[in-house]
C-alpha atoms as one frame of an Amber mdcrd trajectory, in Angstrom:
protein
   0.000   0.000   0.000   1.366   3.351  -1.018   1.776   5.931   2.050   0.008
   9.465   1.936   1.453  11.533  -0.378   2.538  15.250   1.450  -0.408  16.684
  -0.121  -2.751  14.566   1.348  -0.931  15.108   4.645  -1.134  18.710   4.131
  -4.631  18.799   3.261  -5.956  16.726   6.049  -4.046  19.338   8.709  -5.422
  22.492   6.649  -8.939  21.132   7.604  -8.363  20.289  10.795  -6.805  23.872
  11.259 -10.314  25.217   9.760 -12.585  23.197  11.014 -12.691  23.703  15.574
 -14.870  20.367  15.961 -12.106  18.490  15.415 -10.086  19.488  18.005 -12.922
  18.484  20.903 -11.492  15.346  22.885 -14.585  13.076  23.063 -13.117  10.235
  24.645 -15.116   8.222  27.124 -12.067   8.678  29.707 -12.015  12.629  28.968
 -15.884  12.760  29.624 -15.572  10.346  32.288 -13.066  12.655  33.966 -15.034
  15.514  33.770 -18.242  14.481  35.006 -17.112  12.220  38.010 -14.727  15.854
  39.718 -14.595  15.366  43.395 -13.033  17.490  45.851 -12.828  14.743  48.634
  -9.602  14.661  48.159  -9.536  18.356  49.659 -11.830  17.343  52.515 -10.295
  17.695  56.289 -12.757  17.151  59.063 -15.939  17.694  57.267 -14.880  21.110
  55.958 -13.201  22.091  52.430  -9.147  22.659  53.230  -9.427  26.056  51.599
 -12.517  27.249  53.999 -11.363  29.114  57.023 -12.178  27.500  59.958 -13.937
  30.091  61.905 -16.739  29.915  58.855 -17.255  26.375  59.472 -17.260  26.764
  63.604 -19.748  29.505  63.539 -21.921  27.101  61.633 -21.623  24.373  63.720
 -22.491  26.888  66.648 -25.747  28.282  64.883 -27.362  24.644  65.100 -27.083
  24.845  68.982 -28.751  28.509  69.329 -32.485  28.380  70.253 -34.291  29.816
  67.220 -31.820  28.743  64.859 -33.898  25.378  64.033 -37.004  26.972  63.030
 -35.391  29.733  60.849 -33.728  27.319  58.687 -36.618  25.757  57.924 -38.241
  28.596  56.785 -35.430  29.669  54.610 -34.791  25.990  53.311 -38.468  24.892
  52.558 -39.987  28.546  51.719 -37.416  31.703  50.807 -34.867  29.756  49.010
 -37.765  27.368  46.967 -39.502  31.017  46.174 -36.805  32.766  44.660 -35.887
  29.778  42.683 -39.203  29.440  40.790 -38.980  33.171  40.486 -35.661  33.094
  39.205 -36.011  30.266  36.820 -39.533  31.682  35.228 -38.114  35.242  35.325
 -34.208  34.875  34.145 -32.686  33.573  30.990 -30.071  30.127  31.572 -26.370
  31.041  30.471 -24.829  28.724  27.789 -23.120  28.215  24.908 -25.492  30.378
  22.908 -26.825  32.909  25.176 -24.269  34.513  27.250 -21.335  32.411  25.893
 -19.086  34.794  28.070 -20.182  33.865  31.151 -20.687  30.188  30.880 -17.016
  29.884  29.542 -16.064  31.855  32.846 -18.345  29.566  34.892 -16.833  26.560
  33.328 -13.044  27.352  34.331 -14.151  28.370  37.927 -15.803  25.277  38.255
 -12.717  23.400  36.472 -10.470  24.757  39.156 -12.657  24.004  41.726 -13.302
  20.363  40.638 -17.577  21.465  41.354 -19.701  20.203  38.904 -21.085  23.334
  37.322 -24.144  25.010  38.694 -27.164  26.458  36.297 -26.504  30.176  36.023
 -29.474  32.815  35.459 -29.181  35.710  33.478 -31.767  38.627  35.823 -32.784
  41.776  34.082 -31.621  44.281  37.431 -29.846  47.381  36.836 -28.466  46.707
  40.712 -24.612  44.797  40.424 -25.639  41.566  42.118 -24.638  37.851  42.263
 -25.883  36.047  44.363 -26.425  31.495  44.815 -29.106  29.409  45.406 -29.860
  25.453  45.876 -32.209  23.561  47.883 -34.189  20.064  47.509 -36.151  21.166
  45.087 -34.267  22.334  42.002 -30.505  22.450  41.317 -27.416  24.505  42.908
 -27.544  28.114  40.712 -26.047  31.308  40.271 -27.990  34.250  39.470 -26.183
  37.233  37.886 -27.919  40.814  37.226 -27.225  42.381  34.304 -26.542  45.777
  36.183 -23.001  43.501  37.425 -22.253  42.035  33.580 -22.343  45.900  32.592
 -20.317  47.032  35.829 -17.508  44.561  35.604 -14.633  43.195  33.578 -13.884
  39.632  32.852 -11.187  39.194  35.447 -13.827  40.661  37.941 -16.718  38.607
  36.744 -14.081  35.604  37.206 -13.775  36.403  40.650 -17.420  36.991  41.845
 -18.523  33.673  39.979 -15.769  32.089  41.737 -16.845  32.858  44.958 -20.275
  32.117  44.420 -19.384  28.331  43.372 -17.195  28.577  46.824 -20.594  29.680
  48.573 -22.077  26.447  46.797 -19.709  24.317  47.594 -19.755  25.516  51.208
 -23.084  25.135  52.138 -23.274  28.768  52.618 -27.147  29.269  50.838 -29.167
  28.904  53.999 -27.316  30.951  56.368 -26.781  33.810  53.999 -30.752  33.883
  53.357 -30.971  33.767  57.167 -28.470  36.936  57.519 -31.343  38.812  55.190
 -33.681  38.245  58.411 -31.507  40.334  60.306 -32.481  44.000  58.239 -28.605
  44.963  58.533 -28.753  47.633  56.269 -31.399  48.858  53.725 -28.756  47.694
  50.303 -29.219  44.406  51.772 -30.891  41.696  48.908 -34.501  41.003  49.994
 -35.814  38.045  48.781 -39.380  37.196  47.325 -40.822  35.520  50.397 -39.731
  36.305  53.990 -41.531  33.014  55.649 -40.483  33.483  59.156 -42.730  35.246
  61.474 -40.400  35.374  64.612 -38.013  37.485  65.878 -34.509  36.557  65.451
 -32.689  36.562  69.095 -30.002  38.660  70.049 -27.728  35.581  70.383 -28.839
  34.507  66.800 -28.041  37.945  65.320 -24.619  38.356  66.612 -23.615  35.355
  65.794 -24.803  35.333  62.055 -22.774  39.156  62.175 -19.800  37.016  63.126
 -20.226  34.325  60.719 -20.429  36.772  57.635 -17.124  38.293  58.188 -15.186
  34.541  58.008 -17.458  33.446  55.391 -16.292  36.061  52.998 -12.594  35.035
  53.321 -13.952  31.408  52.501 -15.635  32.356  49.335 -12.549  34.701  48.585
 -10.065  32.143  48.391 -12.716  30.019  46.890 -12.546  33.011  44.189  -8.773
  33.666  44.471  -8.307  29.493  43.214 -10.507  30.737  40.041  -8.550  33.601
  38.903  -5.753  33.301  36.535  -3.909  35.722  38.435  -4.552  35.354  41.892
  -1.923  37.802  43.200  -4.670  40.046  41.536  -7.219  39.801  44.479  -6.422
  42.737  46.633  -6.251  45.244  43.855  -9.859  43.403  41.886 -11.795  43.533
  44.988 -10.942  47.499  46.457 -11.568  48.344  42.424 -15.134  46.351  42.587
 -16.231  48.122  45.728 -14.950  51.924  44.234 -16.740  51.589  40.731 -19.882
  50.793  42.755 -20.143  46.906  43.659 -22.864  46.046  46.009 -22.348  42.404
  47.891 -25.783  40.288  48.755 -25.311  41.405  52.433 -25.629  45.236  51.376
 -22.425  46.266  51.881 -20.945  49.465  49.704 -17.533  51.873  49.899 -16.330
  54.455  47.754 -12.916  54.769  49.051 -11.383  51.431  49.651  -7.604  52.796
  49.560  -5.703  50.296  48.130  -2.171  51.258  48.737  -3.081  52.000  52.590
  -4.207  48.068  52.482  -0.642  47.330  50.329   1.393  49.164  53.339  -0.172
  47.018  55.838  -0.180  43.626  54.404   3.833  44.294  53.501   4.550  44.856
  57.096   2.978  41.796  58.687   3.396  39.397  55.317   6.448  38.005  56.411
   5.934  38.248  60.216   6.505  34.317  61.453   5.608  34.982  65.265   1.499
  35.069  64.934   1.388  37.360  68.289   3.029  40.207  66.529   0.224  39.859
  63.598  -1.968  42.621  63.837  -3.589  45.719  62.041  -4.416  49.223  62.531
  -8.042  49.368  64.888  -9.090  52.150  62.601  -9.221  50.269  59.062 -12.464
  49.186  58.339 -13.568  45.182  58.576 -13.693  45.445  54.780 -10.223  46.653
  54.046  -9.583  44.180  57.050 -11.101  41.417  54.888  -8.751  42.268  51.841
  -5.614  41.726  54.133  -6.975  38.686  54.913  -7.480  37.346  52.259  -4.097
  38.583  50.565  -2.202  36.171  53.140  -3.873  33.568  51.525  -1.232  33.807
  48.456   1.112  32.726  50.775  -0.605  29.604  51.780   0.375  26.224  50.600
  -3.405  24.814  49.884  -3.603  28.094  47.424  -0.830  25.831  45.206  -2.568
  22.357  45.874  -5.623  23.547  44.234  -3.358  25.352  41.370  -0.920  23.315
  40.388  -0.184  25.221  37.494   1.030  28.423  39.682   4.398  28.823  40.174
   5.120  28.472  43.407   7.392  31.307  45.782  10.774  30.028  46.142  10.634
  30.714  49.638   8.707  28.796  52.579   4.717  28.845  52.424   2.288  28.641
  55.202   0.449  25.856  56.463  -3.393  25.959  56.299  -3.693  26.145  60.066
  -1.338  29.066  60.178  -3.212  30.847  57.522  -6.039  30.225  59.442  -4.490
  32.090  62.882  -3.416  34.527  61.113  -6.860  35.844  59.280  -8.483  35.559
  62.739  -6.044  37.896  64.096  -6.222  39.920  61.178  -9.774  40.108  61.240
 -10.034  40.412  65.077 -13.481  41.551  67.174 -15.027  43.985  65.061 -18.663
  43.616  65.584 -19.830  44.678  62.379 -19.173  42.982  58.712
């Protein structure tokens, strides 16, 4: 048999050069691989090793406060269900041919992540929000307003999806709902229904207050794994809040002050005795929050979820030490 002539050869890589459907890998093993992602192997204790592990304490202590039972409900079996129909009758599903953008971001977060991807819903709302949602009755989502496609650029967008999968992923749906109960400030999301008819406790209250602040540095390293720069966080995040970013818990700055936050991670960044960690009382939780989170570049469990970083060439921090550190960081600041 006479081989293939250079021509031929030629020919058969100009088409596959023209024609993108040839390049798709649809092996069984590719599609096998990509349908069957599991973190487990990023499980410690119950708890995702990137999740700080205040946010997961706090939520073990909520199930032990009195009230905390029957709000839950309420937010499981009525708020969360409502705004779901709602959503899904009301919003138009991101894909490959409406809002190809935005599923292509989703897709990498949720690559990185190794989470099966969530639906995401497209809501006419000129307010920048993002916001997740899952329960028994339909599957884990993201819903996006258009007022935040319009606001923010595809690195940001990265970022904001990315810490929405974290919330997923986290288990953080129910007690965020429940943090809406509270009527912490009037930017605050409201959702459709409000099903529960009590008064939420003091105890409940503050401790929800707490909870928010460590959840946030969760979902932030859950967004800083997404990025393809992660070293990018602290300058994305004080730029999302100044061009006029509101979060689902309501909160809103102007003047975030970057460089201040710059000067004060530098001094403690390299600090190895956790005592001597600490920041100035009068920054705000939220530039508090961005210091916190910027230690997490130094973390090892940053470079176990991206392997493809380069790693520093000098010594990296242990989860747990990451950990002490954002608690210090962070500190007793009643509000969020």
């Amino acid at each position: 048999m006479m081989a293939d002539s250079p021509v031929t050869e030629n020919n058969a890589a100009a088409q596959q050069e023209q024609n993108p459907l040839l390049k798709i890998d649809t092996s069984f093993r590719t599609y096998l691989n990509v349908y069957t992602r599991s973190f487990e192997n990023h499980v410690v204790g119950g708890s995702l090793d990137y999740a700080l592990d205040s946010d997961f304490a706090l939520r073990q202590k909520l199930s032990g406060i009195l009230g905390w039972g029957r709000l839950y409900r309420a937010v499981t079996t009525g708020d969360i269900s409502a705004e779901g129909r709602d959503c899904y009758m009301n919003c138009v599903q991101a894909g490959n041919l409406k809002y190809p953008e935005v599923y292509d971001i989703l897709k990498k977060c949720t690559e990185r992540l190794e989470l099966n991807p969530p639906i995401v819903l497209i809501k006419e709302d000129g307010e920048p929000r993002i916001y997740s949602l899952t329960s028994e009755t339909f599957e884990p989502s993201l819903v996006i307003s258009t007022g935040l496609l319009e606001l923010c650029n595809k690195e940001e967008l990265q970022f904001l999806i990315g810490c929405e999968c974290g919330r997923l992923q986290n288990n953080h749906t129910a007690f965020s709902f429940a943090f809406t109960y509270l009527n912490y400030n009037s930017f605050g999301y409201k959702p459709k229904e409000r099903t529960y008819k009590s008064t939420v406790g003091s105890q409940l209250a503050r401790t929800l207050l707490e909870w928010v602040k460590y959840a946030d540095l969760t979902t932030d390293r859950a967004g800083m794994i997404c990025l393809d720069e992660p070293k990018h966080y602290g300058k994305l995040i004080c730029d999302l809040f100044e061009k006029g970013y509101t979060d689902f818990y309501g909160r809103k700055t102007e003047k975030m002050g970057f460089e201040q936050i710059l000067e004060v991670y530098e001094k403690i960044k390299d600090e190895k005795d956790p005592r001597r960690v600490n920041v100035e009382k009068t920054l705000a939780p939220i530039q508090k929050r961005v210091i916190a989170g910027m230690d997490f570049l130094d973390c090892v469990t940053l470079y176990k979820w991206r392997m493809d970083l380069k790693r520093p060439d000098y010594q990296l921090r242990s989860q747990q030490m990451a950990d002490i550190r954002c608690n210090l960081i962070m500190g007793s600041d009643t509000e969020v």
